[in-house]
Biopython code that builds the backbone (N, CA, C, O; Angstrom):
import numpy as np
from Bio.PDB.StructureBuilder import StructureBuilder

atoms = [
    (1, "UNK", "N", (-8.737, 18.163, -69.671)),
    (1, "UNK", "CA", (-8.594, 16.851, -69.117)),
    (1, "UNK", "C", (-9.268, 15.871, -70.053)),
    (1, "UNK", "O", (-10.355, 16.133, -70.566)),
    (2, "UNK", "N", (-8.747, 14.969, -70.228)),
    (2, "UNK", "CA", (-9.279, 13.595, -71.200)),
    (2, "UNK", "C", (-10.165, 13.225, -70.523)),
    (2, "UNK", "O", (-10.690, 13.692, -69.512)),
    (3, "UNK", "N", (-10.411, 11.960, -71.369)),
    (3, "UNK", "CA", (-11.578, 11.309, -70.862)),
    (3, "UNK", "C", (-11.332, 9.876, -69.657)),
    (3, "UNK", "O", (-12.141, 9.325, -68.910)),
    (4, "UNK", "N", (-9.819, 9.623, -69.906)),
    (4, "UNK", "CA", (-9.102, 8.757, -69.421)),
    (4, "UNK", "C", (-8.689, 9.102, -67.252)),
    (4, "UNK", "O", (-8.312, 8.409, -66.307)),
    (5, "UNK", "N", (-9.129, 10.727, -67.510)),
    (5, "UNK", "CA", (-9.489, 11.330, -66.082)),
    (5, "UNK", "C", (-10.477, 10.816, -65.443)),
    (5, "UNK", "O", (-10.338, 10.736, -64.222)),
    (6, "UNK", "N", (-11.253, 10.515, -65.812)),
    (6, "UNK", "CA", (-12.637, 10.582, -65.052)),
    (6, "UNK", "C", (-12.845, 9.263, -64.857)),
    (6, "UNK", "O", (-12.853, 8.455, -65.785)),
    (7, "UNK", "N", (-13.059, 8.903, -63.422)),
    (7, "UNK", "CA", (-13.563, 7.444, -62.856)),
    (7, "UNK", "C", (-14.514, 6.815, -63.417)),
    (7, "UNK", "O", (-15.292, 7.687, -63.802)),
    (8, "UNK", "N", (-15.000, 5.584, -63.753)),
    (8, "UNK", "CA", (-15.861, 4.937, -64.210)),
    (8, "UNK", "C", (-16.869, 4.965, -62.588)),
    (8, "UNK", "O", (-16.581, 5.353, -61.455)),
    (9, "UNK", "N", (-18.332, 4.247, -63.287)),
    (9, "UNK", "CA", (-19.043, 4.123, -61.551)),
    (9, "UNK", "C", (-18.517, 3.144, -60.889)),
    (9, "UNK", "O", (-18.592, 3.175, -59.661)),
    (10, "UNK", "N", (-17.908, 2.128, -61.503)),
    (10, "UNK", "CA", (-17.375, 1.007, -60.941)),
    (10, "UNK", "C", (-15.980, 1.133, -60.203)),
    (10, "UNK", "O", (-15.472, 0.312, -59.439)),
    (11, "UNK", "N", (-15.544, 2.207, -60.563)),
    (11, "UNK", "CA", (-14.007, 2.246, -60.052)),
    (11, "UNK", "C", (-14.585, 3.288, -58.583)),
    (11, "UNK", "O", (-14.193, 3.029, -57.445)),
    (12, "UNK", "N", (-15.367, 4.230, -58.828)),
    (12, "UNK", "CA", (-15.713, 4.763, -58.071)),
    (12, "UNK", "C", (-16.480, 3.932, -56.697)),
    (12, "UNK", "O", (-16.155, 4.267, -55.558)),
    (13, "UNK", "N", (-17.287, 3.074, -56.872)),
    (13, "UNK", "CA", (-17.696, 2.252, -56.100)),
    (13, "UNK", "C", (-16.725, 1.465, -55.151)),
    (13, "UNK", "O", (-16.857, 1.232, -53.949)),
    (14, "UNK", "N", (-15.678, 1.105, -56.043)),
    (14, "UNK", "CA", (-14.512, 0.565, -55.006)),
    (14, "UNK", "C", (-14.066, 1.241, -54.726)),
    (14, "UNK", "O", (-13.345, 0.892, -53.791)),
    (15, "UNK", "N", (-13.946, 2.507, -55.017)),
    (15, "UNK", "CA", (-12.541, 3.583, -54.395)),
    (15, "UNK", "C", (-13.617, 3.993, -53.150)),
    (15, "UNK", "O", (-12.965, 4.200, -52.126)),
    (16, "UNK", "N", (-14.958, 4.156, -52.953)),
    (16, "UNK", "CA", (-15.621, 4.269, -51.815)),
    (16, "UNK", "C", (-15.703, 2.990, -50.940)),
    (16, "UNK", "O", (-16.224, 3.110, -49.831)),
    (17, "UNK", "N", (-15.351, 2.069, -51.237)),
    (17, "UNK", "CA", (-15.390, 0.798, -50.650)),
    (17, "UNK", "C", (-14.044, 0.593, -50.221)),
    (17, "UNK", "O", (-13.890, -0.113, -49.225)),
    (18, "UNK", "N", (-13.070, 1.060, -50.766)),
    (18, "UNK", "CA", (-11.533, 0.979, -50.011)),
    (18, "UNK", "C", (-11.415, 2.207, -48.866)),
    (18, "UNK", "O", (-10.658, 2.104, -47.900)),
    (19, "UNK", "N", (-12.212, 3.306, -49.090)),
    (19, "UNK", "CA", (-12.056, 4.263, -48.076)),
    (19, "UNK", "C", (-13.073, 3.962, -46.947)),
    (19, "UNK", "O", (-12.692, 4.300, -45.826)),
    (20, "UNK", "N", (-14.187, 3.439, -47.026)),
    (20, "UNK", "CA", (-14.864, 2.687, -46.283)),
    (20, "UNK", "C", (-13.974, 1.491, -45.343)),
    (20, "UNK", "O", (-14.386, 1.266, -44.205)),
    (21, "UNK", "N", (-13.185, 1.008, -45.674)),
    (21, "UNK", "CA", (-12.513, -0.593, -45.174)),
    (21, "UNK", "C", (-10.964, 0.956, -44.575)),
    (21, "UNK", "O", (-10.407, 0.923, -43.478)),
    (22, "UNK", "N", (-10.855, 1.373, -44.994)),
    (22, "UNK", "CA", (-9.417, 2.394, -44.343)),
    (22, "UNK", "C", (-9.605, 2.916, -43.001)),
    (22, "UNK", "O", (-8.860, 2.888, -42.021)),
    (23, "UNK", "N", (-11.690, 3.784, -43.313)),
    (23, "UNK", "CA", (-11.703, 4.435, -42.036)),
    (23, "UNK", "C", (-12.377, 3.184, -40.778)),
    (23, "UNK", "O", (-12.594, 3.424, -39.591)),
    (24, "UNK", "N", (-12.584, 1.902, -41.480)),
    (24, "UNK", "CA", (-12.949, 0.890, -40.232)),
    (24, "UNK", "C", (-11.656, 0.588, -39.568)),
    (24, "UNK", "O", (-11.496, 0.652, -38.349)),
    (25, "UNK", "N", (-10.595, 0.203, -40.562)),
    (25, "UNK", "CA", (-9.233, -0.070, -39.937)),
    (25, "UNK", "C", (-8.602, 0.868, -38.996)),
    (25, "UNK", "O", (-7.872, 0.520, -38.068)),
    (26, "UNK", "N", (-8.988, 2.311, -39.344)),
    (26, "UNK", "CA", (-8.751, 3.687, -38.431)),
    (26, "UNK", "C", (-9.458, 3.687, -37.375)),
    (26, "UNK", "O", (-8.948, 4.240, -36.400)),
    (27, "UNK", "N", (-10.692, 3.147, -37.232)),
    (27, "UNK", "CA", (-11.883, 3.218, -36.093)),
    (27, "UNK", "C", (-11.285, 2.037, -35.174)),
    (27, "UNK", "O", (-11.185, 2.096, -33.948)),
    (28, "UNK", "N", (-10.995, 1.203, -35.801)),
    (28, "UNK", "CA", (-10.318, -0.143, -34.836)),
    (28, "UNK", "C", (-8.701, 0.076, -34.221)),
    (28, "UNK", "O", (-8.289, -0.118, -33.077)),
    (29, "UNK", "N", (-8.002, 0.531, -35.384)),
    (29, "UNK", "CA", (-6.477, 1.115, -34.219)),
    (29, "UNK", "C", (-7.202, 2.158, -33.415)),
    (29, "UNK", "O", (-7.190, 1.820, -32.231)),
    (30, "UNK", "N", (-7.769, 3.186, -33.588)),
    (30, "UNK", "CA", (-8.019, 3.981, -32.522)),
    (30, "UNK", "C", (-8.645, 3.471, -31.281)),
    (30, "UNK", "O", (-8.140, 3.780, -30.202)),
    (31, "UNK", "N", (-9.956, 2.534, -31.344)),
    (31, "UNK", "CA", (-10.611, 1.880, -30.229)),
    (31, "UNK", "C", (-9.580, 1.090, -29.549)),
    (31, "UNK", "O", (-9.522, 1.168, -28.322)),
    (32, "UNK", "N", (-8.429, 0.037, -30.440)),
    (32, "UNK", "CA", (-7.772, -0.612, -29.772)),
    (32, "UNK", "C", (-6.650, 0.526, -28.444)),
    (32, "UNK", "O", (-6.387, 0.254, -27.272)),
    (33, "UNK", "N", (-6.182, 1.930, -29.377)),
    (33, "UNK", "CA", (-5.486, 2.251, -28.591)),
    (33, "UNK", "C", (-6.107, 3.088, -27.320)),
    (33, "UNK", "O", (-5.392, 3.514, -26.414)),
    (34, "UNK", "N", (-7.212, 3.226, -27.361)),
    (34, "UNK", "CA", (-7.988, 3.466, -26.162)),
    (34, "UNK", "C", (-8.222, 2.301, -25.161)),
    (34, "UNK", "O", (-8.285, 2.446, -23.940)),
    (35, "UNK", "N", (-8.340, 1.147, -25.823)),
    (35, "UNK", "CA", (-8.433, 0.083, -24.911)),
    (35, "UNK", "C", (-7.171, -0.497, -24.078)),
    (35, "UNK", "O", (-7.036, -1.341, -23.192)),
    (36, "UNK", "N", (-6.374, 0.309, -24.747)),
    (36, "UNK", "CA", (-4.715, 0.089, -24.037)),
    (36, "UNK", "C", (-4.752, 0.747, -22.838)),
    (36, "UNK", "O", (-4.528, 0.349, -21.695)),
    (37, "UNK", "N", (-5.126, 2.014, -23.355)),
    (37, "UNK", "CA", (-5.031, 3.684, -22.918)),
    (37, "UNK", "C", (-5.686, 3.516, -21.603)),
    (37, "UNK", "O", (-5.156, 3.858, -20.547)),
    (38, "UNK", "N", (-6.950, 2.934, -21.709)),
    (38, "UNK", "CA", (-7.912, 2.583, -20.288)),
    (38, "UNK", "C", (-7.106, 1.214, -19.183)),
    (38, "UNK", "O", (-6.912, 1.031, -17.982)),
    (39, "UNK", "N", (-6.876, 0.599, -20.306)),
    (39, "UNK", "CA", (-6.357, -0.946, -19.112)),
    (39, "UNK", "C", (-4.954, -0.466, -18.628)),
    (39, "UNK", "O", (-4.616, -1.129, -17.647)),
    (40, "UNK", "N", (-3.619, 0.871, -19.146)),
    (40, "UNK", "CA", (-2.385, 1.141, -18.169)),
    (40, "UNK", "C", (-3.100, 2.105, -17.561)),
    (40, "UNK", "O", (-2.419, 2.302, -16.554)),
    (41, "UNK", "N", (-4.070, 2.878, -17.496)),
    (41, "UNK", "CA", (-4.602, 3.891, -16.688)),
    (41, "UNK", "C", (-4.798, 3.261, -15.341)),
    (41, "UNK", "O", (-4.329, 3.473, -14.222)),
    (42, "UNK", "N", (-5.767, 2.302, -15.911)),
    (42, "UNK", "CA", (-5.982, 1.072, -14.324)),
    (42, "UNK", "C", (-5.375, 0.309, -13.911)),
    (42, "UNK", "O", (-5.725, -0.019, -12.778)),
    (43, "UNK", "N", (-4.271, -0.366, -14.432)),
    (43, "UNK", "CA", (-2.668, -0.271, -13.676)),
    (43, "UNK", "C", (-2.502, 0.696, -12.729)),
    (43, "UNK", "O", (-2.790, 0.571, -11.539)),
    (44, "UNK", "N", (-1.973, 1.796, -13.331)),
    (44, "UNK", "CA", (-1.789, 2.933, -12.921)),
    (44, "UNK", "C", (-2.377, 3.098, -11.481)),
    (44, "UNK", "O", (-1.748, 2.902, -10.441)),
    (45, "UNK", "N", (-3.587, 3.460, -11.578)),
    (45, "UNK", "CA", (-4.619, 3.273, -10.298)),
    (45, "UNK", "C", (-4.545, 2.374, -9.394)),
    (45, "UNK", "O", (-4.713, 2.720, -8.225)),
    (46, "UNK", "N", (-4.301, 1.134, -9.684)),
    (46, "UNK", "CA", (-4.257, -0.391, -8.861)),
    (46, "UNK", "C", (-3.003, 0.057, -8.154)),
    (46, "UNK", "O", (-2.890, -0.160, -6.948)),
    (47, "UNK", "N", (-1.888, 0.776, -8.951)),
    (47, "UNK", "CA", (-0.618, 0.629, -8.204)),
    (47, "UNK", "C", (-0.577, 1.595, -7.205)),
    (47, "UNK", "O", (-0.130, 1.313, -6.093)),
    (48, "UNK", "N", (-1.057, 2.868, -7.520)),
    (48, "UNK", "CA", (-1.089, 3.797, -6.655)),
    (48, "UNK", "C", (-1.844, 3.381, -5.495)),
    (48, "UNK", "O", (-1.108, 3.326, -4.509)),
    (49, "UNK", "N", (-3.115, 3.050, -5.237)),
    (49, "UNK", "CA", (-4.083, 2.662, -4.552)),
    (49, "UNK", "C", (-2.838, 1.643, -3.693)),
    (49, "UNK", "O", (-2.562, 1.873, -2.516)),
    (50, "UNK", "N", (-2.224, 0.611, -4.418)),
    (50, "UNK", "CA", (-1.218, -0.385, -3.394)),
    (50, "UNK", "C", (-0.342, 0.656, -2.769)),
    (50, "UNK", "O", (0.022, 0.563, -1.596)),
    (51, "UNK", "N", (0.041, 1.782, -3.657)),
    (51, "UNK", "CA", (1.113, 2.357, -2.366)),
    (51, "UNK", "C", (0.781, 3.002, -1.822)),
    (51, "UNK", "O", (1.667, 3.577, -1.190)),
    (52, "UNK", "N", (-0.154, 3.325, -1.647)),
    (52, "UNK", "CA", (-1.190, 4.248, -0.766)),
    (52, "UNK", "C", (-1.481, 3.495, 0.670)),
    (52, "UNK", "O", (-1.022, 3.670, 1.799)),
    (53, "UNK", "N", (-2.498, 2.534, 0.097)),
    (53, "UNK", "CA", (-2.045, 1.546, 1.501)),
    (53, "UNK", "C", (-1.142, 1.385, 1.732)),
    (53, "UNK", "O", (-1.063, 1.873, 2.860)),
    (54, "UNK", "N", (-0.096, 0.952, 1.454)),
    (54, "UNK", "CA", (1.377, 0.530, 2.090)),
    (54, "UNK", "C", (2.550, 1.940, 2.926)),
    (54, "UNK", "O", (3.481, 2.114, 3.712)),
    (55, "UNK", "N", (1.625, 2.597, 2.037)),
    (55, "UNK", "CA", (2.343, 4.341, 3.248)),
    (55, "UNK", "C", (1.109, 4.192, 4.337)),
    (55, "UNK", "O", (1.381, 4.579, 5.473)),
    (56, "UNK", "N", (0.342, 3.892, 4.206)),
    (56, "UNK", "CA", (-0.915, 3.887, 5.226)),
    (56, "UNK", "C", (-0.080, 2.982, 5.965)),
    (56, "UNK", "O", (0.581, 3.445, 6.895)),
    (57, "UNK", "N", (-0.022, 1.946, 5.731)),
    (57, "UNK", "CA", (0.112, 0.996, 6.931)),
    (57, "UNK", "C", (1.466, 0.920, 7.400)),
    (57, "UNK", "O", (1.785, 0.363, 8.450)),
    (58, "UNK", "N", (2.377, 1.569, 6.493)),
    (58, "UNK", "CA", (3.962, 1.956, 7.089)),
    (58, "UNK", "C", (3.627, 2.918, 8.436)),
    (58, "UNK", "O", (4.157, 2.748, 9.534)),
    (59, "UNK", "N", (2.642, 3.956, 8.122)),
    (59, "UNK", "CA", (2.442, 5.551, 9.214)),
    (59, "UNK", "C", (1.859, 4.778, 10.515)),
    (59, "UNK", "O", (2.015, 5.211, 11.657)),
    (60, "UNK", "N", (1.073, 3.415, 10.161)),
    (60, "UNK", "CA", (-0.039, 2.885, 11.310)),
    (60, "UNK", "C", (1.533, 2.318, 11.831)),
    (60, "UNK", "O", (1.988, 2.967, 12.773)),
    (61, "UNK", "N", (2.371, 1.224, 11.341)),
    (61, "UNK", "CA", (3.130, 0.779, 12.060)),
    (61, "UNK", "C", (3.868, 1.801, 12.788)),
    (61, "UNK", "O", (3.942, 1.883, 14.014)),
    (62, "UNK", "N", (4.346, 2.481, 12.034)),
    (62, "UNK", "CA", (5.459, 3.409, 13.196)),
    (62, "UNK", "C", (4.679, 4.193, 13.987)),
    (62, "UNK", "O", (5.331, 4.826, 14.817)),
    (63, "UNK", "N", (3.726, 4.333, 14.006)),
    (63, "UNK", "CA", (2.843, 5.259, 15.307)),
    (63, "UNK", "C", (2.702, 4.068, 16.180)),
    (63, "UNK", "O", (2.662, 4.366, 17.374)),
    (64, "UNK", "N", (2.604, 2.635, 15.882)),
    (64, "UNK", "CA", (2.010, 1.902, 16.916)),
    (64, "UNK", "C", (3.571, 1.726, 17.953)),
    (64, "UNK", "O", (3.680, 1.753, 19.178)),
    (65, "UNK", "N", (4.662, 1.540, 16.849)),
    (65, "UNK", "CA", (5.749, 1.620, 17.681)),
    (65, "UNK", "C", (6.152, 3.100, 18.375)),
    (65, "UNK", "O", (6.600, 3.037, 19.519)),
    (66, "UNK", "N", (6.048, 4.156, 17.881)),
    (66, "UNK", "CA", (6.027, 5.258, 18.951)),
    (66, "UNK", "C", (5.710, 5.190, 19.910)),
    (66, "UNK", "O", (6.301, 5.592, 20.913)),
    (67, "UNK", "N", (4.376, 4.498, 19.819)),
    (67, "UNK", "CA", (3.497, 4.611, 21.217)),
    (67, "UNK", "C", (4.342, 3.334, 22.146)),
    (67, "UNK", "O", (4.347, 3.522, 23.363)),
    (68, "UNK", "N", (4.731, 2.629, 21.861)),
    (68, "UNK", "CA", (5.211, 1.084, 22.313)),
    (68, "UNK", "C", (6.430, 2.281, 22.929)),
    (68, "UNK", "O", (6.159, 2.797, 24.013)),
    (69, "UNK", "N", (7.527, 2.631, 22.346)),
    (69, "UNK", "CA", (8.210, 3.091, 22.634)),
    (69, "UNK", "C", (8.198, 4.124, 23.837)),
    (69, "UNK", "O", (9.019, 4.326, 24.731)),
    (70, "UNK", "N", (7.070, 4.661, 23.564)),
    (70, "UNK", "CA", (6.586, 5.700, 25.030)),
    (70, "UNK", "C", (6.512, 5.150, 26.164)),
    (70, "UNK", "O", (7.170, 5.448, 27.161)),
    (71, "UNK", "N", (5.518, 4.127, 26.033)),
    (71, "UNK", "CA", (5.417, 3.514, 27.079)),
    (71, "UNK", "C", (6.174, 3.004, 27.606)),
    (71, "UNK", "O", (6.083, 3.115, 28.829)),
    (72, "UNK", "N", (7.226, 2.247, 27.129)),
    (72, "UNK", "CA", (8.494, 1.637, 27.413)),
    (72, "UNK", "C", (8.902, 2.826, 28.529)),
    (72, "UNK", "O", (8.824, 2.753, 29.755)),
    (73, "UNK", "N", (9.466, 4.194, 27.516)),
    (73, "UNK", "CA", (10.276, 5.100, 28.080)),
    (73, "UNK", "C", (9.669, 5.390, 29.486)),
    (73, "UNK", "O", (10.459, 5.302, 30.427)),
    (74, "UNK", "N", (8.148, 5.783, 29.810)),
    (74, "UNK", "CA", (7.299, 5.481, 30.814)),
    (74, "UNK", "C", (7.434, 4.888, 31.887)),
    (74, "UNK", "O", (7.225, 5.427, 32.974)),
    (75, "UNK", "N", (7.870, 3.476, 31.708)),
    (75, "UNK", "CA", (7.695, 2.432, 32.601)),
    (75, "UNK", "C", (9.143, 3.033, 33.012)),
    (75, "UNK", "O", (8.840, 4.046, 33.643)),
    (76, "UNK", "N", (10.170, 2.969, 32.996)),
    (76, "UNK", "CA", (11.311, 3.061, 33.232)),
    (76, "UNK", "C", (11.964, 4.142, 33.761)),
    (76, "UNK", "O", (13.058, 4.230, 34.318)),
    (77, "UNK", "N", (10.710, 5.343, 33.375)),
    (77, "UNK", "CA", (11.639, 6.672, 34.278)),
    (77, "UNK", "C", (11.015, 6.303, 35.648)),
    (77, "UNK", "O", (10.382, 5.316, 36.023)),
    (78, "UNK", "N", (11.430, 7.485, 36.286)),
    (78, "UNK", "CA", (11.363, 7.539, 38.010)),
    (78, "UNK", "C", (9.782, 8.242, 37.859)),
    (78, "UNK", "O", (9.574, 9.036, 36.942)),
    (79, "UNK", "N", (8.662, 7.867, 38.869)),
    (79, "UNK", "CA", (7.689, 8.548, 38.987)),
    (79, "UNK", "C", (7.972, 9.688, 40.135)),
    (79, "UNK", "O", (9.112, 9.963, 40.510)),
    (80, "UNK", "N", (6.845, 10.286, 40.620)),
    (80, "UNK", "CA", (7.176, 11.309, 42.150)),
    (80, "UNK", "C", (6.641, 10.560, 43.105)),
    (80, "UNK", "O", (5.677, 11.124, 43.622)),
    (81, "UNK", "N", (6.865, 9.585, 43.517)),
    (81, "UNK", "CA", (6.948, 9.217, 45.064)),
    (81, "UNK", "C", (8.493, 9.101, 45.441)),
    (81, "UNK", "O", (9.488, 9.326, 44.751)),
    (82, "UNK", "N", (8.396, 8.771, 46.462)),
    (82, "UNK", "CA", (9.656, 8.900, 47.498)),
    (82, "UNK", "C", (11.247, 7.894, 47.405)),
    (82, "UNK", "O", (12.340, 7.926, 47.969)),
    (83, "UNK", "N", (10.520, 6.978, 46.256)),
    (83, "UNK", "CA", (11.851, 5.766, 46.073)),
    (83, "UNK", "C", (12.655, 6.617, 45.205)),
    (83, "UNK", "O", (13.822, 6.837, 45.529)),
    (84, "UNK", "N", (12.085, 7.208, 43.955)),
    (84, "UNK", "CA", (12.955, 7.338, 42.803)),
    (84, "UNK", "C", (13.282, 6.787, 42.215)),
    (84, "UNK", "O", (14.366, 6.834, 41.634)),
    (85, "UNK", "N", (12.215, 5.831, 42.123)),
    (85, "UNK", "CA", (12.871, 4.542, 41.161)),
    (85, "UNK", "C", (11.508, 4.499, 39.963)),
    (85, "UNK", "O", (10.384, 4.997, 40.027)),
    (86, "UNK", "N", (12.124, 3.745, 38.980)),
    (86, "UNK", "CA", (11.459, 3.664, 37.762)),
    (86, "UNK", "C", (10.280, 2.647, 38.502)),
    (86, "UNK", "O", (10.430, 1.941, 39.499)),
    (87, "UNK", "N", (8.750, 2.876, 37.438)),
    (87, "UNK", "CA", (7.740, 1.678, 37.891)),
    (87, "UNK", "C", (8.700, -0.081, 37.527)),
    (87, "UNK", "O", (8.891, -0.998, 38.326)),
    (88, "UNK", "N", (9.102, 0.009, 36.100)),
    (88, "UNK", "CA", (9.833, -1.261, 35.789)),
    (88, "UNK", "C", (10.992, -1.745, 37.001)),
    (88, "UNK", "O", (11.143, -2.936, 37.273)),
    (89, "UNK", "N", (11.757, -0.678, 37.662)),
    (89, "UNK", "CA", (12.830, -1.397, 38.636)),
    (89, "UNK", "C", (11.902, -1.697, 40.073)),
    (89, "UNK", "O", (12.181, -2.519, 40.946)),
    (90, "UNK", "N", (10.981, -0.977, 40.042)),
    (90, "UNK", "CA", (9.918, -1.258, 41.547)),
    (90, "UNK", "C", (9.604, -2.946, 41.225)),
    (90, "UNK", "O", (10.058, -3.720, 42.068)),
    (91, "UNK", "N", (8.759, -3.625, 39.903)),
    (91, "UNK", "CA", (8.225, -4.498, 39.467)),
    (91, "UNK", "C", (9.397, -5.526, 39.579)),
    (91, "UNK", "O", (9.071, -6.645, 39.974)),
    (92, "UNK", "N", (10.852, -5.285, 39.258)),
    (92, "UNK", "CA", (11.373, -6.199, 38.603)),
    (92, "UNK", "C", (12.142, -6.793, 40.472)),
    (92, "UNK", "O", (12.364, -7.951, 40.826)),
    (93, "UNK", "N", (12.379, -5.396, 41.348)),
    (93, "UNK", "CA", (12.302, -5.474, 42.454)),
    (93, "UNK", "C", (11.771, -6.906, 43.449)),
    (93, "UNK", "O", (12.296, -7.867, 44.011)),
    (94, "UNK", "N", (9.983, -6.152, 43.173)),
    (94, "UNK", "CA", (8.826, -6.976, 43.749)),
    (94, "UNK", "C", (9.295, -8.705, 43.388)),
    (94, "UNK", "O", (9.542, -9.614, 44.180)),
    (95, "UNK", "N", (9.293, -8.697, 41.785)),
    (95, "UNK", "CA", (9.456, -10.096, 41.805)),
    (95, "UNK", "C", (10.835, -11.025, 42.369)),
    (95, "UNK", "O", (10.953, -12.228, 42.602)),
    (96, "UNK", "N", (11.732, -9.955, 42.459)),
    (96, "UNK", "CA", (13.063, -10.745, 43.033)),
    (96, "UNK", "C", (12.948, -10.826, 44.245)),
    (96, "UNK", "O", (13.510, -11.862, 44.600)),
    (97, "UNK", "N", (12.430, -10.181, 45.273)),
    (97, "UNK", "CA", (11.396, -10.604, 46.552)),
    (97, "UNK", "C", (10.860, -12.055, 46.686)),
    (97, "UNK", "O", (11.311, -12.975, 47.368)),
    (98, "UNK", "N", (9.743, -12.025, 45.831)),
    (98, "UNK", "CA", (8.448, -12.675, 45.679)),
    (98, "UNK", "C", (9.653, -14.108, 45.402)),
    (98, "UNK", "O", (9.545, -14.945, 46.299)),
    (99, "UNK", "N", (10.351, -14.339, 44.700)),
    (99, "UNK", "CA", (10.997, -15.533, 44.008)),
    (99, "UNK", "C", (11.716, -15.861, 45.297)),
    (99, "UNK", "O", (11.466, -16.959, 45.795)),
    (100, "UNK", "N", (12.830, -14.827, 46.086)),
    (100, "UNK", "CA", (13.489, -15.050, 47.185)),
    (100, "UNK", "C", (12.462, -15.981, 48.418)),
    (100, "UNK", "O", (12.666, -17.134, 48.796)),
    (101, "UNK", "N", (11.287, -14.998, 48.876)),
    (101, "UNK", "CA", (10.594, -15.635, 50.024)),
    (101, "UNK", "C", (10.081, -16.898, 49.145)),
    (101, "UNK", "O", (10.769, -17.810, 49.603)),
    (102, "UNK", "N", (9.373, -17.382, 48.281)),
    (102, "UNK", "CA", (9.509, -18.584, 47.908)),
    (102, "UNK", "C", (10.550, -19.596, 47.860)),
    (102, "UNK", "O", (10.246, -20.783, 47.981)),
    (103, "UNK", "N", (11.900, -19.180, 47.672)),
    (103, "UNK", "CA", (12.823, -19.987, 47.883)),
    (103, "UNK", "C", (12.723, -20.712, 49.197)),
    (103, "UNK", "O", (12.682, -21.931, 49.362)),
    (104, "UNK", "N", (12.679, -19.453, 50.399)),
    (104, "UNK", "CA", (12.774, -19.587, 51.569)),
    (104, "UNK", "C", (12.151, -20.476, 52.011)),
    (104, "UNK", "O", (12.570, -21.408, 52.698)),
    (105, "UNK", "N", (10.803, -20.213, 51.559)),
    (105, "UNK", "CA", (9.250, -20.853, 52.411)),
    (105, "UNK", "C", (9.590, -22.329, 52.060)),
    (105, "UNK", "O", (9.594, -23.092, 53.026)),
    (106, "UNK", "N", (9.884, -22.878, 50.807)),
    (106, "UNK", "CA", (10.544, -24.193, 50.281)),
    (106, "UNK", "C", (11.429, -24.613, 51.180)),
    (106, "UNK", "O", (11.223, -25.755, 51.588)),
    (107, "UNK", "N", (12.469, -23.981, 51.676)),
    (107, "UNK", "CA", (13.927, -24.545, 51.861)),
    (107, "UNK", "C", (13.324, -25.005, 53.397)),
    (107, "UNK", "O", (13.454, -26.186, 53.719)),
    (108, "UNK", "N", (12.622, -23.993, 54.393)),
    (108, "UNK", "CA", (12.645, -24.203, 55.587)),
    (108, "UNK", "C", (11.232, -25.129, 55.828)),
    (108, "UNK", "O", (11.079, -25.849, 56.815)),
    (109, "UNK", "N", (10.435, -25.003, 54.958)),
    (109, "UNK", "CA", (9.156, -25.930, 55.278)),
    (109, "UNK", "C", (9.542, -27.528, 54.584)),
    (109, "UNK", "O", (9.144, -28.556, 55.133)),
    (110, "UNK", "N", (10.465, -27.548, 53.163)),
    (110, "UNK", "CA", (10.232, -28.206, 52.349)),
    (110, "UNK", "C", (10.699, -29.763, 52.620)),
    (110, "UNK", "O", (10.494, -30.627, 51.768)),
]
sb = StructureBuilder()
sb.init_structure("model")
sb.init_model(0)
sb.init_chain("A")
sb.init_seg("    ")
for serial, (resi, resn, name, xyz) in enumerate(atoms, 1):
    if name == "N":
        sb.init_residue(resn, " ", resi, " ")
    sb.init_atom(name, np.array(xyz, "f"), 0.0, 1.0, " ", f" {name:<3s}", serial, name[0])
structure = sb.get_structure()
């Protein structure tokens, strides 16, 4: 090998000074792509966490309507006393009564 091989100290100094400035540029894409890497992770998380609640509060709504619905079904069947009639047709009954003798009490006092 010549002599025309061998680095001067000065060339050497920059060729450590360009690999120096390569592996900062390497240290900075890498940090940047971690800093990506962390902020869609926590996306990620934020979104799940939203649909998490939102199946949460889908399961709370339709249980609250189940139950609405029960009760409904409830009011409306026949209990075991002696009419056979639903509690809702006893109630809806009572008040068509209650509205009638008011008519009455009006018409003949009024």
């Amino acid at each position: 090998m010549s002599q025309n091989d061998t680095l001067t100290d000065e060339e050497r100094a920059e060729l450590e000074q360009l690999r120096a400035e390569k592996a900062a540029r390497e240290q900075a894409a890498r940090a940047a792509a971690e800093r990506a890497e962390l902020d869609r992770l926590r996306a990620e998380k934020a979104q799940a966490q939203k649909s998490a609640e939102a199946a949460a509060a889908r399961s709370a709504q339709q249980a609250q309507e189940a139950a609405e619905l029960e009760r409904a079904r409830k009011l409306m069947e026949p209990d075991d006393d002696d009419l056979k009639m639903a509690p809702g047709q006893k109630i809806v009954i009572a008040a068509v009564v209650g509205i009638a003798l008011v008519w009455l009490l009006i018409t003949i006092f009024g």
